[in-house]
C-alpha positions, 0 to 999 in steps of 0.5 A: 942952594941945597944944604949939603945934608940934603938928598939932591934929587938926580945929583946923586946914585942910591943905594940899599943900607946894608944895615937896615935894607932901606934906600937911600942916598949919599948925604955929603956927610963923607963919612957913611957913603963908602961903607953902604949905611944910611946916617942912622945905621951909621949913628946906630954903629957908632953907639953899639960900638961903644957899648961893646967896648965897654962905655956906658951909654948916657941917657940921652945916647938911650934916647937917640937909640930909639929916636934913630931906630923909630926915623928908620922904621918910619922909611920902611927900614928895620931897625932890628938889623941897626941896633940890637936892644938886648945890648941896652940891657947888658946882654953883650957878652 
């Protein structure tokens, strides 16, 4: 049996990420599949949600930025349409 946050190959449609444009699949995870994201754009969202609510970003929500940004660019996606890194550097006003 497949984990639950694994692609079941014909089990479940595609679709293109609205975010970063790369195909991709429903997860099992519930919670991106409604809204046309890949995990990573999703993840990617809830990060650029926080900083422009005003949070500060950790560095480790810093380092999973860019590690999540690198794993879309690695799938043919762009991960300048999933995170926009001038907010990094408090330009978000």
């Amino acid at each position: 049996m497949l984990p639950t946050n694994r692609f079941m190959k014909g089990k479940t449609p595609t679709y293109t990420c609205r975010t970063c444009g790369r195909l991709t699949r429903q997860t099992g995870r519930g919670d991106n599949d409604m809204i046309d994201l890949c995990a990573e754009c999703y993840d990617l969202c809830g990060l650029e949600n926080m900083v422009l609510d005003g949070d500060t970003l950790q560095a480790c929500d810093i380092e999973r930025i860019h590690s999540l940004r690198a794993f879309i660019a690695s799938k043919g996606g762009n991960p300048d349409r999933a995170f926009d890194l001038a907010l990094l550097e408090g330009d978000h006003a």
